[in-house]
N, C-alpha and C positions, 0 to 999 in steps of 0.2 A: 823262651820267647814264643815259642808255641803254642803252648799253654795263655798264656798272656793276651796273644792275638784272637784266642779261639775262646776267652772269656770278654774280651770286650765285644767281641762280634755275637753272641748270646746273649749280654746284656741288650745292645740296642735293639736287637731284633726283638726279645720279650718284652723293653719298656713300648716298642712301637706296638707291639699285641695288644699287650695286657693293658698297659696305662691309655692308649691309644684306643683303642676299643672301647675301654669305660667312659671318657669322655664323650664318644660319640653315640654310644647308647644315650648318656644321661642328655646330650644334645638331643637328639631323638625321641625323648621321652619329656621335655622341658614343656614341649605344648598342654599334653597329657596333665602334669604335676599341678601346672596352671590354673584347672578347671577344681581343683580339689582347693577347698576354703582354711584357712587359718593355720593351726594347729595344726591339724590332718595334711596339710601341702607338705607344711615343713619337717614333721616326723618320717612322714614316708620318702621324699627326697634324700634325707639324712642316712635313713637303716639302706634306702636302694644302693647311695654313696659306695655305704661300710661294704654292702655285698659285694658289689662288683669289682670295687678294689682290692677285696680279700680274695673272690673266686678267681679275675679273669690277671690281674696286676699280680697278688701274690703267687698262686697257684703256677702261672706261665714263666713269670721268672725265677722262681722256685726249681720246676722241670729243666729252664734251660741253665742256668747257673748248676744243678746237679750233675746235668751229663757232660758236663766238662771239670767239673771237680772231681769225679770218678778217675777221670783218666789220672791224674796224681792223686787217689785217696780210693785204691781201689774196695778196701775195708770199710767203708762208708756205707750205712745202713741204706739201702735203698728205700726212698722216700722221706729219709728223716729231714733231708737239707728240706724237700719240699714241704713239709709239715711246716716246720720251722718258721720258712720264708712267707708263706699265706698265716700262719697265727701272728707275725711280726708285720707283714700289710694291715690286717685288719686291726691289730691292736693301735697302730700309726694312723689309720684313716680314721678310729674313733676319735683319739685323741683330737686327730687335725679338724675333724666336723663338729666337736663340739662349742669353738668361740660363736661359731656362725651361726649354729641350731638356737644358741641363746640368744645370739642377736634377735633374729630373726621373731622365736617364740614371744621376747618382752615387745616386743615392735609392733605384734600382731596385734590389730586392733587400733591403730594408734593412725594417726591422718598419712598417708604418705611424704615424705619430702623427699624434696629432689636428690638424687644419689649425683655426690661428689669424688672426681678421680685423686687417690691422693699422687701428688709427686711422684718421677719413675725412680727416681733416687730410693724414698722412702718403698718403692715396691720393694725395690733390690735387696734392702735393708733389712722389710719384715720376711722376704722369703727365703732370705740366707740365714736369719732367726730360725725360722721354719725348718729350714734341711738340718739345721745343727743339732734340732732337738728332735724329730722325723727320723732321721739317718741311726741315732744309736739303737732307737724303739727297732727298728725297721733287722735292727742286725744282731738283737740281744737275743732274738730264740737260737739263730745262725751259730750264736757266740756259746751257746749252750753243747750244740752239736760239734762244732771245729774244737772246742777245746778239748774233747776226749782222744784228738791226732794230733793235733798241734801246740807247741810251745808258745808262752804268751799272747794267747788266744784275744785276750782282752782289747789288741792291738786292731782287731777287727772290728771295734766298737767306734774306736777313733778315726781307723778308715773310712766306715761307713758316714760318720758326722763332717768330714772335712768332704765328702762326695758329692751328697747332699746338699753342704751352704756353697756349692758351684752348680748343683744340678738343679734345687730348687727355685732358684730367680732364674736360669734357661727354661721353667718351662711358665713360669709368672711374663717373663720377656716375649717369648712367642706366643704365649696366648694375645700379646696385645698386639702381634702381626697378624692373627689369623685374619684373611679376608671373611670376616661373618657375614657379611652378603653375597659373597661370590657365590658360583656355580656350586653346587653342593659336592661332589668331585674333587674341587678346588680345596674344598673345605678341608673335607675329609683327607684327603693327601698332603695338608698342610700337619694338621693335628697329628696323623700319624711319624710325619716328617719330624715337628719336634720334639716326639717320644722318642724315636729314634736317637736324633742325637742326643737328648736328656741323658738315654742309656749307655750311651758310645762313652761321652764323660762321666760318668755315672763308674762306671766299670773301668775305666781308663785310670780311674784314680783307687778305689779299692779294689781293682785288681794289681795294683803294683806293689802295695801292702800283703796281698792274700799269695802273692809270687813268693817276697819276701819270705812267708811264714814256714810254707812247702820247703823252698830250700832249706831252710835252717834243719826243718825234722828231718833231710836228706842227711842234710851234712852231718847231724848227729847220728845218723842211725847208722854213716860210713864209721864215723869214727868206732859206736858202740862195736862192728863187725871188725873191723883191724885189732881192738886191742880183742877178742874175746881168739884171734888168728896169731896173735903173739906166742913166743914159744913161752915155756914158764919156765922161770928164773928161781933158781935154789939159791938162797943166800945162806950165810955158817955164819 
């Protein structure tokens, strides 16, 4: 349970960093991207995306999901989770920015019209699509490194994808509470509020999978240690 409590609390603390921080850079920098024409807006938008959520998103929950998987994996290559976890951010943030980079690129050029909200149903909908498919990207470098400790490692993959289609419409949901007019303060302690909790359930749910996994290599490594302590048996 230890473990447990000291991985969901890494998680949300990292999604508030990491995923947290990147939106309020790209907040920050939207006036900026603005002033650049066409093509040029939306290419550089798209690769700042990829960075930030490789460097500040993978990279931070990468370090804190590490230092609490050491404590039961103390074998564990230091930095490999983190490698891992930043190649599998960034491979997920490409994937995820490319529907929107082609919108956008065929569009350019073209008369504006007016931008229509779809349904909050249908948000729910495409952003629990989105974690389904996000979440095993997000855990297959992870899934490369647990599997050389762990038994049926693969189990990691499906954690990650059931996290995800709960974690991703909580953060599709809150982006559409942010006060974007309020005090910039407001703002900013909202956004970082629901990375937070993103992470809190985020890790709430494949941490009780990844709990799972641990025991099992315990309880088999008990059993491998009792019979290797058995006395031996002469049979005629």
């Amino acid at each position: 349970m230890k473990f447990y409590l000291a991985w969901i609390v890494a998680n949300a603390v990292a999604e508030a960093i990491g995923l947290g921080t990147t939106f309020v850079i790209g907040l920050r920098l939207a006036p900026t991207l603005d002033r650049l024409s066409g093509v040029a807006s939306t290419l550089v938008a798209g690769a700042l995306a990829i960075a930030l959520g490789t460097l500040l998103e993978g990279v931070v929950v990468g370090v804190a999901q590490e230092f609490v998987l050491r404590s039961s994996l103390p074998r564990l290559r230091r930095g490999s989770w983190i490698a891992a976890t930043a190649f599998g951010a960034g491979l997920a943030w490409v994937l995820g920015m490319i529907p929107s980079t082609i919108v956008a690129l065929t569009s350019s050029g073209s008369a504006p019209e007016p931008a229509t909200e779809p349904p909050m149903a249908m948000k729910i909908v495409l952003a629990a699509g989105l974690g389904l498919i996000a979440g095993p990207i997000l855990g297959i470098a992870q899934w490369t490194v647990l599997r050389a400790y762990v038994g049926r490692a693969g189990r990691w993959l499906w954690a990650n994808a059931l996290a995800w289609v709960v974690g991703m419409p909580l953060v599709f949901l809150g982006m559409d509470v942010v006060p974007w007019n309020g005090h910039p303060s407001v703002l900013m302690l909202s956004i970082y509020g629901i990375c937070a909790t993103t992470g809190l359930v985020v890790g709430a749910i494949h941490g009780c999978v990844l709990m799972q996994l641990l025991n099992r290599r315990e309880v088999a490594g008990d059993r491998q240690r009792d019979r290797s302590r058995a006395p031996l048996r002469l049979t005629t």
